[in-house]
C-alpha positions as CSV (number, residue, x, y, z in Angstrom):
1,X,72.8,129.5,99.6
2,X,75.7,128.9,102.0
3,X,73.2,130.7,104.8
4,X,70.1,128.6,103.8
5,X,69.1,126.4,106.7
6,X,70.8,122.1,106.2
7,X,68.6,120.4,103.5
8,X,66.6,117.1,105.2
9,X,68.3,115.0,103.1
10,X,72.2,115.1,102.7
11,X,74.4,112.5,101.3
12,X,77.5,113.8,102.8
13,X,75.6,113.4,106.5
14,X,74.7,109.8,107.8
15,X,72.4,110.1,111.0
16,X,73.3,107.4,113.4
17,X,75.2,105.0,111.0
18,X,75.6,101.3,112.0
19,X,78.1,98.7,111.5
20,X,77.1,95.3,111.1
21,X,72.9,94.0,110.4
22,X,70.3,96.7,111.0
23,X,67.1,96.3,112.5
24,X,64.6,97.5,110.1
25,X,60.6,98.5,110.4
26,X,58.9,97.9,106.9
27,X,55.3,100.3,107.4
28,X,53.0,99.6,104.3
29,X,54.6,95.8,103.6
30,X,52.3,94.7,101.3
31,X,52.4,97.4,98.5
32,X,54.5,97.8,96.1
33,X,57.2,99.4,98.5
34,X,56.9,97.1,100.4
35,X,57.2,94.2,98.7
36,X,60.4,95.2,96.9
37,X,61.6,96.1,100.0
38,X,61.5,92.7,101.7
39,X,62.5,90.8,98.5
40,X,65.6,93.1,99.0
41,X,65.9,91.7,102.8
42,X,65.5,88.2,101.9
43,X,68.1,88.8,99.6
44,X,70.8,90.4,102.0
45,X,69.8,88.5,105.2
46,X,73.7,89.4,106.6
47,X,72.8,93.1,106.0
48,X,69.2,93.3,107.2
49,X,66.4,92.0,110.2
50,X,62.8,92.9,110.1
51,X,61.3,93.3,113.3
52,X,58.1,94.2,112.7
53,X,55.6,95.0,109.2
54,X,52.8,97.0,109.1
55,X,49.7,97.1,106.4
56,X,46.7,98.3,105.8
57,X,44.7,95.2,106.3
58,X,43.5,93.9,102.9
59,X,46.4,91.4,102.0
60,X,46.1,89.5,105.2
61,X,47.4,85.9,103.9
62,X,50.2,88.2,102.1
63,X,51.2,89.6,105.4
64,X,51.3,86.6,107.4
65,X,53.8,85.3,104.5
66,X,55.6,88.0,105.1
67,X,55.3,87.6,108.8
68,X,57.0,84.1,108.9
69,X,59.4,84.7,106.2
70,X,61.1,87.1,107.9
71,X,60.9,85.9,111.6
72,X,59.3,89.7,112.6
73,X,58.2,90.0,116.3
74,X,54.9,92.5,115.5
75,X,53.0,92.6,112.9
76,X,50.1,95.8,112.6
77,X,47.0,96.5,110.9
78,X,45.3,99.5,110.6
79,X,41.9,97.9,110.1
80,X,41.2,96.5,113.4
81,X,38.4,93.8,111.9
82,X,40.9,92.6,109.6
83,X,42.7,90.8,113.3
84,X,40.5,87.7,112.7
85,X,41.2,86.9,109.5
86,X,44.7,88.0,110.1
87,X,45.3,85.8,113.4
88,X,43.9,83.1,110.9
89,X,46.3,83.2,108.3
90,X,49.2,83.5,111.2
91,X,48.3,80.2,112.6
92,X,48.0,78.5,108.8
93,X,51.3,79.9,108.3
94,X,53.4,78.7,111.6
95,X,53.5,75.5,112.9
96,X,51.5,73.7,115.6
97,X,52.7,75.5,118.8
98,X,55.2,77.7,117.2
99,X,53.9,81.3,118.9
100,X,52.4,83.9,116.5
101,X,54.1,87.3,116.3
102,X,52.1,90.2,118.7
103,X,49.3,91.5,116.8
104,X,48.2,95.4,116.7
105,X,45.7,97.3,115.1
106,X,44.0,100.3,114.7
107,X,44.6,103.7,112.7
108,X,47.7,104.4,115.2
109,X,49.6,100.5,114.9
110,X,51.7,102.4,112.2
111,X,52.8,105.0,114.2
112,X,53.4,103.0,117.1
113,X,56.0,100.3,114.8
114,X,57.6,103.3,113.7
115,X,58.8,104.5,117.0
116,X,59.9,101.3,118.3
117,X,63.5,99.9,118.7
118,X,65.0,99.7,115.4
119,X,67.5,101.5,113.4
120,X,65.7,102.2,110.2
121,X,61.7,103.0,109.5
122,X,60.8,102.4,105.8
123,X,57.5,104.3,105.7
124,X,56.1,103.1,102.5
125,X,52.6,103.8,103.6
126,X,50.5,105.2,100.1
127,X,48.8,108.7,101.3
128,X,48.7,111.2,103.9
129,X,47.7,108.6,106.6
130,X,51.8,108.4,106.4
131,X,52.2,111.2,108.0
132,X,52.0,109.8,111.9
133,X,54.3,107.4,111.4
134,X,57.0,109.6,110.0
135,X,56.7,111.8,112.8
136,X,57.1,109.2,115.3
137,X,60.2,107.5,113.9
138,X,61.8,110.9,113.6
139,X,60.9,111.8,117.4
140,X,62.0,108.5,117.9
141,X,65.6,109.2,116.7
142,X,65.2,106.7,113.9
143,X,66.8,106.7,110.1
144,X,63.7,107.1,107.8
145,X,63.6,105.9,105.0
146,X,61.4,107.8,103.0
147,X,59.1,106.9,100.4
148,X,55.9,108.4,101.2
149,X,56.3,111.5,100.0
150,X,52.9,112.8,101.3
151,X,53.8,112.9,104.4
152,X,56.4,115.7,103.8
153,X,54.1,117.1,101.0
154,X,51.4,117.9,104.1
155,X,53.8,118.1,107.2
156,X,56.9,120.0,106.0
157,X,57.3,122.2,109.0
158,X,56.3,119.2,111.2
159,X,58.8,117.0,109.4
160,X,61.8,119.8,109.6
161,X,61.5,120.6,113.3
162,X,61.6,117.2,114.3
163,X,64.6,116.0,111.3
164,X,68.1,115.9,112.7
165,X,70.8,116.5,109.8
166,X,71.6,113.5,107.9
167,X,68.0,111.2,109.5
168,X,65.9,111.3,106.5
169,X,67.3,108.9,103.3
170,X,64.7,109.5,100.2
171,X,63.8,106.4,99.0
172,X,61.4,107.9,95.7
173,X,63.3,107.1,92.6
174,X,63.7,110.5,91.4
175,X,65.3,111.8,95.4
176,X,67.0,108.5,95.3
177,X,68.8,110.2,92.3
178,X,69.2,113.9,93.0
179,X,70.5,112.3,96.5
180,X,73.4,110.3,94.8
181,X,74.4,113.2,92.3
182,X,74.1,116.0,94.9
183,X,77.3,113.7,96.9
184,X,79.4,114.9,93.5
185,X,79.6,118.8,95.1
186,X,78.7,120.9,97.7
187,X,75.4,122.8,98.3
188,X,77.3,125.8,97.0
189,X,78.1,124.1,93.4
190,X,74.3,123.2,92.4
191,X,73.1,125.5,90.0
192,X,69.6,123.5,89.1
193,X,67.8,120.3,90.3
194,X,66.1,118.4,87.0
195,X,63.6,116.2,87.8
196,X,62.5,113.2,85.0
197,X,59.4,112.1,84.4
198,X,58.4,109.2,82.3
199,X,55.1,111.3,81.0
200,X,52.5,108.6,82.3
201,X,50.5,106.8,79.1
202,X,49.5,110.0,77.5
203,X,52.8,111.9,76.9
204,X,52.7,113.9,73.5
205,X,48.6,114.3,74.2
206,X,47.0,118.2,74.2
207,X,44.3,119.0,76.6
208,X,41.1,118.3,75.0
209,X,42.7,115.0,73.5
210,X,42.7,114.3,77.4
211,X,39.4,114.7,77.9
212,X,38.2,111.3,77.2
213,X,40.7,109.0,78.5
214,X,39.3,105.8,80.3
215,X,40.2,104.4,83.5
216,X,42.1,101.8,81.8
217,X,44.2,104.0,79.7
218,X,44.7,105.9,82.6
219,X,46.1,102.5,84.9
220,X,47.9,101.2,81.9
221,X,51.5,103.1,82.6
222,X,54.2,102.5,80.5
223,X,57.2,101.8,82.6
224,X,56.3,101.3,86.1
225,X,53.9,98.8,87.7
226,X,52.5,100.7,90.7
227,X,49.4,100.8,92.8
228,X,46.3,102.6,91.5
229,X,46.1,105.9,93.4
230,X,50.0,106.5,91.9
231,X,49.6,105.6,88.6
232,X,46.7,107.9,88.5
233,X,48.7,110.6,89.7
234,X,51.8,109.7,87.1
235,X,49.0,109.8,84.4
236,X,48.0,113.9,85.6
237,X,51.8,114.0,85.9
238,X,50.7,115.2,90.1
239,X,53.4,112.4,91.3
240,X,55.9,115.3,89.5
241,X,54.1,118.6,91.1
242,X,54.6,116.2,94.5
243,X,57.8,115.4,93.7
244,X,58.9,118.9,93.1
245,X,57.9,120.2,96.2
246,X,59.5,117.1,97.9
247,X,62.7,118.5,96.1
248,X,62.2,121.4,97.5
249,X,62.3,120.3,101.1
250,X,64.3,117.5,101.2
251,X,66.9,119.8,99.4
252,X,66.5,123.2,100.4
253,X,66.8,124.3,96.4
254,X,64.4,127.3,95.5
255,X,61.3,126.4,93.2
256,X,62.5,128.6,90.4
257,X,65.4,126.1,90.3
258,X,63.4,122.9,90.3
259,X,63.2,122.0,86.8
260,X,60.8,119.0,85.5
261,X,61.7,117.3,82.3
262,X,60.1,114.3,80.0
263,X,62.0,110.8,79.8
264,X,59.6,108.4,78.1
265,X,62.4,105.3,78.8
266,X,62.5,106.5,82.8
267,X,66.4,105.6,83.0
268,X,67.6,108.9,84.0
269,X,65.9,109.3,87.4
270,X,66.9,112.6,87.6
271,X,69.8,114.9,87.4
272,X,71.6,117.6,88.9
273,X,73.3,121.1,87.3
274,X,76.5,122.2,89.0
275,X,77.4,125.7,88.7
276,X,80.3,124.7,86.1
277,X,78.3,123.6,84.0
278,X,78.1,120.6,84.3
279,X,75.3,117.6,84.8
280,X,75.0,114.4,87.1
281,X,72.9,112.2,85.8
282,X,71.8,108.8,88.2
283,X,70.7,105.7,85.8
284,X,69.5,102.5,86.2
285,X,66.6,100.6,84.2
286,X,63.0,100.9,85.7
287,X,63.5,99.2,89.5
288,X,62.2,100.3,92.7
289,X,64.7,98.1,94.5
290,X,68.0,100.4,93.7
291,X,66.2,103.9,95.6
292,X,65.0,100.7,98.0
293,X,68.8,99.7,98.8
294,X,69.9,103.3,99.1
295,X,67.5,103.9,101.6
296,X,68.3,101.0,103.8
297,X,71.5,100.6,103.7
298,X,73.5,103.9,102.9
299,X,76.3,105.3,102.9
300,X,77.2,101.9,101.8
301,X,75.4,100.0,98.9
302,X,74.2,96.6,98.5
303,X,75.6,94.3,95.7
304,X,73.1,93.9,92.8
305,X,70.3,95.2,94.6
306,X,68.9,96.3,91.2
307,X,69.8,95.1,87.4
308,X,72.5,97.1,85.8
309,X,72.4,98.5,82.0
310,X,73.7,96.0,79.2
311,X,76.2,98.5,77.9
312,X,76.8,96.4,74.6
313,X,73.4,96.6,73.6
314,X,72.3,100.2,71.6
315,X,69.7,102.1,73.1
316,X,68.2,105.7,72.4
317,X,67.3,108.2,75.5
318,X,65.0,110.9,74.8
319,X,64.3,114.6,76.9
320,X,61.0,116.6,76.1
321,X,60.5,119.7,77.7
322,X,56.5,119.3,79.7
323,X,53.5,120.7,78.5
324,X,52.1,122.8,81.2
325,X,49.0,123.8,79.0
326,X,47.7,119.6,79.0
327,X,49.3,119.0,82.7
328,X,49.2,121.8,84.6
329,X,49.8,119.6,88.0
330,X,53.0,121.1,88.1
331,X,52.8,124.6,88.2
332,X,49.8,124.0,90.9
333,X,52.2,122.4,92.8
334,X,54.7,125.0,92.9
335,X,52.1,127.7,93.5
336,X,51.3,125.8,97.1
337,X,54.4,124.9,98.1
338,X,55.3,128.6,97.4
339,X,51.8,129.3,99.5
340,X,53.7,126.9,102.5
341,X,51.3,126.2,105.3
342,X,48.4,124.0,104.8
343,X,48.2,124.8,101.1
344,X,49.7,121.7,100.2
345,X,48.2,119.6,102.1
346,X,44.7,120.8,100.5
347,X,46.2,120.7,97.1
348,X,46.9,116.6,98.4
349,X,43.6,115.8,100.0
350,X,41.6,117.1,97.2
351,X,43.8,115.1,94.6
352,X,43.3,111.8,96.3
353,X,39.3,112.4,96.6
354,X,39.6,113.7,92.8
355,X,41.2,110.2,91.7
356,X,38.8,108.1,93.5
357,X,36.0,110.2,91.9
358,X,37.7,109.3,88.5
359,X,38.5,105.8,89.5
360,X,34.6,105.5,90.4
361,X,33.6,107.0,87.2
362,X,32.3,109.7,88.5
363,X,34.9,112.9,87.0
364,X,36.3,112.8,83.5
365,X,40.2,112.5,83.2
366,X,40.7,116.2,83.3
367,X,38.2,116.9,85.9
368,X,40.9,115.4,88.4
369,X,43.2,118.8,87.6
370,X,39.9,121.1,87.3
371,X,38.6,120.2,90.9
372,X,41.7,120.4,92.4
373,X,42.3,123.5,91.5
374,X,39.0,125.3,92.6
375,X,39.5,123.2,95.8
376,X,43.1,125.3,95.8
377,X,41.8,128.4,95.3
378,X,38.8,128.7,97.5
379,X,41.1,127.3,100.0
380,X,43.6,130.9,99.1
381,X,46.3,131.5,100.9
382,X,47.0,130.4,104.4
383,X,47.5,132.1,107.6
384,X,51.0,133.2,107.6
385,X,53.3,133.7,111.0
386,X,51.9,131.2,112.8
387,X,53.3,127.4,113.6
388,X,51.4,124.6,111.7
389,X,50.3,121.9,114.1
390,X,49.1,118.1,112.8
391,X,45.9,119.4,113.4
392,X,45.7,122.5,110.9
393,X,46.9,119.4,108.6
394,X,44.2,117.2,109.7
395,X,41.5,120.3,109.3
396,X,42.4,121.3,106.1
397,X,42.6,118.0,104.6
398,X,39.0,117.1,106.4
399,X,37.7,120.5,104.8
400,X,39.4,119.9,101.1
401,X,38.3,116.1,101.2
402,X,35.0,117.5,101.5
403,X,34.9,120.3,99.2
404,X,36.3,118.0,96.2
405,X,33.5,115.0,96.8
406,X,31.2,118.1,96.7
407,X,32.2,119.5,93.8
408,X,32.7,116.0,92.1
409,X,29.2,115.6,92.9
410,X,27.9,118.6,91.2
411,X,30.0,117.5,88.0
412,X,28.6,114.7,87.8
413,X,25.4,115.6,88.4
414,X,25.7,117.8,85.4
415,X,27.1,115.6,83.3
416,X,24.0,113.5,84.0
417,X,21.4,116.3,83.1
């Protein structure tokens, strides 16, 4: 392992580290990310300064808040016909006369916050569409902080050419974790990576005990409160197939030494298995804002970022090993990243069109799983030898977008006869 190439994300490696208050992009600052994020800032205003936000354009009044709050000089949208209403809530927020932060819009705002001057890009964008913006900020020679994982799903290559040792901090809960443990020993001494999962709301379920589920069981997760799209794909258990490939570049550990466990109470974020033997384990309860902090501010930490276990108070934590038979997410996962190329980024594109489908009513719980998997295979394996460009990612998401609204289609229309 000693010859493998430097893993993305390395604890004992700080890319660019600053003294003093950092500069900080927050892309996606209305989600959940985001939120957490500059709840965090407000917090630590002697650690942190916002320049600019970026959002999808829905939460306008919620990003003008944000806006003024945090004294931010640009604020983005990507829907450009959300500028109106978002101009709007600027001038209801500031004062009479008091100018309004520079406004931009489009599909490539995001990208264009995340290359500007700053020292640290949170890219909490939800999707794909993430993938831009973590390119730029890379080119751009900034620290990312990482938490949308699809943009490394889809763009590994892309995201590994451009990543200078040490510039990308993990910012998912379960990277946030294997990135703390792996500072314990060098890439030499890990044996095994374990990644936790909390099980979503049907842990313990079989198959065809699946195949019924409502949209409301599915939103209703047990430990984390999260936007739609990802508690949909905690509830498949794809957030963990994702996740394991994310481990996989971020890391540079093989597949066949990924592991995926169940941790209904979701305290263990995950854990890593030295070749002695033995295991570093990263706890906290249930909080986004501890991975948030590590991605912001290390190598240092910030003071009570997150809430700390009441050690004089019992508590039982349980492991189960995962059912691959009911939630086979994750061994489709491995099978693409394996694949490399544009694989995963089909195996992506055709889970978020599959969710929306079930979201809509339109595919069954386990049809999610079903589609994605034909989508996968008719798909096969990709060219090999050749470099993978942004647009062989753009193509074969475009084509496996398609493909699953097609065949989500024909289920339903089958359903229906």
């Amino acid at each position: 392992m000693s010859d493998s190439p430097a893993p993305l994300a390395d604890p004992h490696l700080v890319f660019d580290a600053a003294e003093g208050r950092r500069d900080l992009v927050i892309l996606g600052s209305t989600g959940s990310i985001g939120t957490q994020a500059i709840d965090l800032v407000l917090r630590n205003p002697d650690r942190f300064r916002v320049t600019a936000l970026s959002a999808a354009g829905g939460r306008v009044a919620l990003l003008a808040e944000q806006a003024r709050q945090l004294k931010v000089r640009t604020v983005a949208v990507a829907a450009a016909d959300a500028v109106p209403a978002l101009r709007e809530a600027l001038r209801e927020q500031y004062g009479a006369g008091e100018p309004l932060p520079e406004i931009l819009a489009g599909p490539d705002a995001a990208k264009q916050l995340a290359g500007s001057d700053c020292h640290t890009v949170l890219n909490g964008i939800t999707g794909s569409i993430g993938l831009a913006p973590t390119l730029a900020a890379l080119e751009a020679g900034r620290t990312l902080a990482l938490a949308n994982k699809e943009s490394l799903i889809v763009g590994g290559p892309l995201v590994k050419a451009l990543a200078k040792p040490g510039q990308i901090i993990p910012v998912d809960s379960e990277h946030a974790a294997l990135f703390q443990a792996l500072a314990a020993g060098t890439r030499a001494d890990v044996r095994k990576l374990v990644v936790t999962a909390s099980g979503g709301p049907f842990r313990g379920r079989t198959k065809s005990e699946l195949a019924n589920v409502t949209r409301e069981q599915a939103l209703a997760h047990p430990t984390w409160a999260m936007g739609p799209v990802i508690t949909i794909n905690s509830a498949t258990l794809v957030n963990k197939g994702l996740e394991v490939i994310e481990a996989h570049l971020l890391y540079d550990i093989p597949f066949d030494r990924i592991e995926v466990v169940v941790h209904p109470q979701s305290y263990v974020h995950s854990m890593v298995e030295f070749t002695d033997g033995s295991t570093l384990a990263q706890a906290t309860p249930p909080d986004m804002r501890g991975p948030i902090a590590i991605g912001l501010g290390w190598p240092e930490r910030v003071p009570d970022a997150a809430p700390a276990f009441d050690w004089s108070k019992a508590s039982s934590w349980e492991f189960f090993p995962l059912d691959d038979d009911a939630f086979p997410s994750v061994g489709l996962a491995r099978h693409v990243g394996t694949l490399g190329g544009t694989a995963p980024a089909v195996f992506n594109a055709a889970n978020e069109e599959c969710v929306d489908a079930f979201l809509a009513g339109q595919l069954p719980f386990n049809g999610i799983m079903d589609t994605v998997t034909a989508v996968v295979s008719e798909h096969g394996t990709p060219p090999t030898g050749t470099s993978l460009t942004v647009a062989d990612v753009l193509e074969a998401e475009t084509w496996a977008r398609a493909r699953a609204r097609e065949l989500s289609a024909k289920a339903t229309a089958e359903a229906r006869a």
